[in-house]
C-alpha positions in Angstrom: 0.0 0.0 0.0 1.7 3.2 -0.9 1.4 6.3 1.0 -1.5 8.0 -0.8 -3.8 4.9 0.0 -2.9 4.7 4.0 -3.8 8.0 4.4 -7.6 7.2 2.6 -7.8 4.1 4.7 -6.6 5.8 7.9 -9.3 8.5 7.2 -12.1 6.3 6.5 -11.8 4.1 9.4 -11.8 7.6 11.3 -14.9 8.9 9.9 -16.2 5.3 10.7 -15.1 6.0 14.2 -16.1 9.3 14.8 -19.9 7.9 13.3 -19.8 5.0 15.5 -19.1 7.5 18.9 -21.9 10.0 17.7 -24.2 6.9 17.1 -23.7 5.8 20.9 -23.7 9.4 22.1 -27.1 10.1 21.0 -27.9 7.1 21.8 -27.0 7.7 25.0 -28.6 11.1 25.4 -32.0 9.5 24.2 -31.8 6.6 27.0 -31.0 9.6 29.8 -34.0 11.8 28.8 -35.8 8.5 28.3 -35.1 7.4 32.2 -35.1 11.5 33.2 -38.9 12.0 31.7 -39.9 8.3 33.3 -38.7 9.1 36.2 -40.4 12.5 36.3 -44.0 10.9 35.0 -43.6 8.5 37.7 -43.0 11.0 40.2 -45.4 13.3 38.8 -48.4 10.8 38.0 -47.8 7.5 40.1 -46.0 7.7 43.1 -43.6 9.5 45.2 -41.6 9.0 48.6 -41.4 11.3 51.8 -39.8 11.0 54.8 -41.8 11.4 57.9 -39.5 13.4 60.1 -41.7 13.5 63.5 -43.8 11.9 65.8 -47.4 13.9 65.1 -49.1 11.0 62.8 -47.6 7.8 65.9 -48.4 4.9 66.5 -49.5 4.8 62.4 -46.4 6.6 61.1 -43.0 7.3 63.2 -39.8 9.1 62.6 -37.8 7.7 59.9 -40.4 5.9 57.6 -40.0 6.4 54.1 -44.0 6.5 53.1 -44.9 6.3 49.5 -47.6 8.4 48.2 -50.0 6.3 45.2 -51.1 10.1 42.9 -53.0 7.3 41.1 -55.8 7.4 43.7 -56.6 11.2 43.3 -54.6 12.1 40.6 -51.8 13.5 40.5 -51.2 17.6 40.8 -49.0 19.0 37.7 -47.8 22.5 38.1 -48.3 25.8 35.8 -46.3 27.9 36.8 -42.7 26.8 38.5 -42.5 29.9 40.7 -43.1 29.1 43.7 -41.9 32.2 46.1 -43.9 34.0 48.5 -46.5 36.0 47.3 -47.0 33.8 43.8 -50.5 31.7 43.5 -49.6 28.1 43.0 -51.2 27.0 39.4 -51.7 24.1 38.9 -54.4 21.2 37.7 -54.8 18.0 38.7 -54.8 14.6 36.4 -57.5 12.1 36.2 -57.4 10.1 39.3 -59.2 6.8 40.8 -61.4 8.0 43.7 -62.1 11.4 45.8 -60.4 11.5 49.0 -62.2 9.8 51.9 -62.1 10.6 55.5 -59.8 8.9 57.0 -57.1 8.9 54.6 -53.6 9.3 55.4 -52.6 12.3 53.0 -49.3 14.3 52.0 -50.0 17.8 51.3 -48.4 21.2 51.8 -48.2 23.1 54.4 -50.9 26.1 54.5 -49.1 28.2 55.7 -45.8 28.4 53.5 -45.0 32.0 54.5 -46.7 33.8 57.1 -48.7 31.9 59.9 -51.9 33.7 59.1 -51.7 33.9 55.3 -52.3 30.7 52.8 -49.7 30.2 50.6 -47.8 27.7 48.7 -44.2 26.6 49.5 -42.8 24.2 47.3 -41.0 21.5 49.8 -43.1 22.6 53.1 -44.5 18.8 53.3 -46.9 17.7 55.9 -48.5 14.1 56.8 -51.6 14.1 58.5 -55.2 12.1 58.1 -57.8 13.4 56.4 -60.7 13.9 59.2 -63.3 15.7 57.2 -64.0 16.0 53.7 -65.5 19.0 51.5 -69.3 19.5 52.9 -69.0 17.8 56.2 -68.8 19.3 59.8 -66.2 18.3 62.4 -66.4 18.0 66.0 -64.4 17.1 68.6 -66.6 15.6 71.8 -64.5 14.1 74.6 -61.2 14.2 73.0 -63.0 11.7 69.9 -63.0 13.4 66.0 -66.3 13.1 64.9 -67.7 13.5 61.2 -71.2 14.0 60.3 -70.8 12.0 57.3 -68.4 9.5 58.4 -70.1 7.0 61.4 -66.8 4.9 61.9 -64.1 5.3 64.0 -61.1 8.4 63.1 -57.6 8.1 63.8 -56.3 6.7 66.5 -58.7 5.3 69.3 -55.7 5.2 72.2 -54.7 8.0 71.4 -58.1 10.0 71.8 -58.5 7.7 74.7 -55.5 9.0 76.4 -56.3 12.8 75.5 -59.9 12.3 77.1 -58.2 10.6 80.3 -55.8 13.9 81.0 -57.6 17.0 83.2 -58.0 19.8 81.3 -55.5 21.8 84.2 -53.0 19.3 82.9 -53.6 19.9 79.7 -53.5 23.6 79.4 -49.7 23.3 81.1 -48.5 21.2 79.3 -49.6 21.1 76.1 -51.4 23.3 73.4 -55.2 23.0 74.7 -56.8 26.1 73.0 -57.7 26.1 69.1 -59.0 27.9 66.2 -60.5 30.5 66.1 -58.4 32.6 68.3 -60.6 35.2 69.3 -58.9 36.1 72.7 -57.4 34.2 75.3 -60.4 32.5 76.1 -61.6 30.9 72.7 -64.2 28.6 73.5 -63.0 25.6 71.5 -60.6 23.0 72.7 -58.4 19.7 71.8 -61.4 18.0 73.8 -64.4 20.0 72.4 -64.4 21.6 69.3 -67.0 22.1 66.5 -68.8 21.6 64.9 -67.1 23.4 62.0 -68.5 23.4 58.5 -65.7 21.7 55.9 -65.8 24.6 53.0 -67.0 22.8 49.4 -66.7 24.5 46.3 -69.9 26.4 45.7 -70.8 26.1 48.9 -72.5 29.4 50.7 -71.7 30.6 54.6 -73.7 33.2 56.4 -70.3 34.8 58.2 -70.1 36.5 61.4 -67.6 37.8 64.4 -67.0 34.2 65.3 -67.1 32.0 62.1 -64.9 34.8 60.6 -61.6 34.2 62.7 -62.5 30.5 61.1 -63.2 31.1 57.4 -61.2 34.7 57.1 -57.4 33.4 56.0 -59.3 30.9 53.2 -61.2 34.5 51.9 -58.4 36.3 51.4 -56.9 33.2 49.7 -59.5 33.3 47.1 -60.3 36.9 46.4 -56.8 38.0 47.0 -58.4 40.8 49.7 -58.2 40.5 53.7 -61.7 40.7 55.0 -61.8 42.7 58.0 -64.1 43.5 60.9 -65.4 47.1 61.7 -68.1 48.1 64.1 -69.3 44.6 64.2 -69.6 44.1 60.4 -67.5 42.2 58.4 -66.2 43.9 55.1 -64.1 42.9 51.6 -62.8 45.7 50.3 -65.1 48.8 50.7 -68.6 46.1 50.7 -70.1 44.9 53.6 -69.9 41.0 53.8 -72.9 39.4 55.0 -72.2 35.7 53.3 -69.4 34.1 51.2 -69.6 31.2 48.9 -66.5 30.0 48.2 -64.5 29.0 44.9 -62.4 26.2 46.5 -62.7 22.9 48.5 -61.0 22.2 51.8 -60.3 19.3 54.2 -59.7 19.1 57.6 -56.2 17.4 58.3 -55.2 16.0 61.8 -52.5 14.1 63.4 -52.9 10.6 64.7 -50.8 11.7 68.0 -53.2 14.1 69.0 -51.6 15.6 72.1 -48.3 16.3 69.7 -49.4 17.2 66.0 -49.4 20.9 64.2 -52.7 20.4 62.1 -56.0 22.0 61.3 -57.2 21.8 64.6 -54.1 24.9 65.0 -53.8 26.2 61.4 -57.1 25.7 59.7 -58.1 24.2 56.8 -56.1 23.1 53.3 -56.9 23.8 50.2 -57.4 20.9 47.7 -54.6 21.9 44.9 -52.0 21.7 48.0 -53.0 17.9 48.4 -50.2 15.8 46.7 -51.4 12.4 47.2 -52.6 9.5 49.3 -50.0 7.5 51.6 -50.5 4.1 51.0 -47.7 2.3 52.2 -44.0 2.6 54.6 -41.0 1.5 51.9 -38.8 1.3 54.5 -37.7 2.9 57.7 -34.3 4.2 58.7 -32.9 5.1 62.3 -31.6 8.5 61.6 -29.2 8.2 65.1 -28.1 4.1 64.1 -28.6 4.4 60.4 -30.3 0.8 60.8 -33.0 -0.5 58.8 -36.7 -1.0 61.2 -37.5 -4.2 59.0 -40.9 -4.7 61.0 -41.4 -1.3 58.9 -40.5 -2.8 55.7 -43.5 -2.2 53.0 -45.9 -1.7 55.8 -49.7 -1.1 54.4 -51.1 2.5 56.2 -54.0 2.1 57.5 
């Protein structure tokens, strides 16, 4: 082979070359946005994991467990708008989904409260998990330290745990732990951890005839909706420069509460949640992980929630 001819092969078996690594590059671009976009539909559609980091939702949930969340049961919620700093409405809508949520659900949603303690609004990775104890239309009550739903005639939650709140004085419990609840009219609000209710669940197109005490109540999910804080003058209620007699709201809402109900931040304390700040049902513990040994709780493993 002279000279002329090794420099042709030499160039052909690099252009063969250079086509064979651009062949597996793409092809290995297409296989990572393959596995990126599953792994995004899956999170986004079918299921997700969370780490419960406290003790509000015990005996069902404790520290550590990894909980999966199945989106397939109410569908799952896909964003609109990916800005999600204070003072920006969360947009989103949500996909097709098996059921509607059911009282006594173990849900994963957002915290109401993203920002500001007495203003709804959505923070991205502000995650709460707490069972649903009252659906869109019914009324909650609290009688003896026991949840009770109009429309649900089985037992809520925990029953030791109620048991045990019912059993404590109520001197003992206003020393020790957080005995007074919405609405915080003054230091003497008349509803407790042991007696509360019954409060109306908002529904959307539902109408409320407000006043001074249903306000304190129903005011932060207002001013949620019509972007306007309702205020209270002379014994009237206004929105804007209009006197507010009744509201009928846009949204629907659901009363959240912890199974450890002596030790859990919920609706009981913060109000109601909005529906688009649900993320999913919790359906089962993956796993769960001492954070102090960094051992594995195997009598956790794939535990069904109940």
């Amino acid at each position: 082979m002279n000279l002329k001819n090794r420099k042709y092969f030499n160039k052909r078996n690099f252009i063969k070359l250079l086509d064979k690594v651009t062949t597996i590059i793409i092809f290995t671009c297409l296989i990572s946005i393959f596995l990126f976009l599953s792994y995004a539909s899956l999170r986004a559609f079918i299921c997700d994991q969370f780490i419960v980091p406290t003790k509000s939702m015990e005996p069902t949930l404790i520290a550590g467990d990894r909980i999966l969340v199945n989106k397939l049961i109410f569908g799952g919620r896909i964003y609109k708008n990916f800005d999600f700093n204070k003072n920006i409405p969360l947009k989103s809508w949500r996909a097709w989904g098996i059921r509607e949520i059911h009282t006594n659900d173990v849900l994963v949603f957002n915290y109401p409260h993203g920002f500001l303690r007495n203003k709804i609004e959505f923070k991205i990775n502000y995650v709460y998990a707490k069972r649903c104890i009252g659906c869109p239309g019914d009324k909650v009550s609290i009688i003896g330290g026991f949840y009770k739903n109009n429309n649900y005639k089985e037992l809520i939650g925990d029953s030791l745990m109620q048991k045990r709140l019912m059993s404590i004085p109520d001197s003992l419990l206003i020393n020790q732990y957080n005995f007074y609840t919405i609405p915080y009219i003054n230091e003497n609000s008349p509803w407790t951890i042991k007696e509360f209710g019954p409060l109306y669940i908002p529904a959307s197109n539902s109408k409320i005839d407000l006043n001074t005490f249903n306000f304190y109540i129903y005011k932060n999910m207002i001013e949620y909706e019509t972007g306007e804080e309702p205020i209270i003058w002379d014994n009237k209620i206004y929105l804007g420069h209009e006197e507010l007699k009744s509201y009928t709201f846009k949204k629907n809402y659901y009363f959240m509460g912890g199974d450890n109900v002596l030790n859990s931040k919920d609706s009981r304390y913060i109000g109601l949640v909005p529906e688009e700040f649900i993320i999913g049902v919790a359906t089962k513990i993956s796993y769960n992980k001492d954070d102090k040994t960094q051992k594995i709780r195997w009598n956790r493993f794939f535990k069904t929630i109940k």
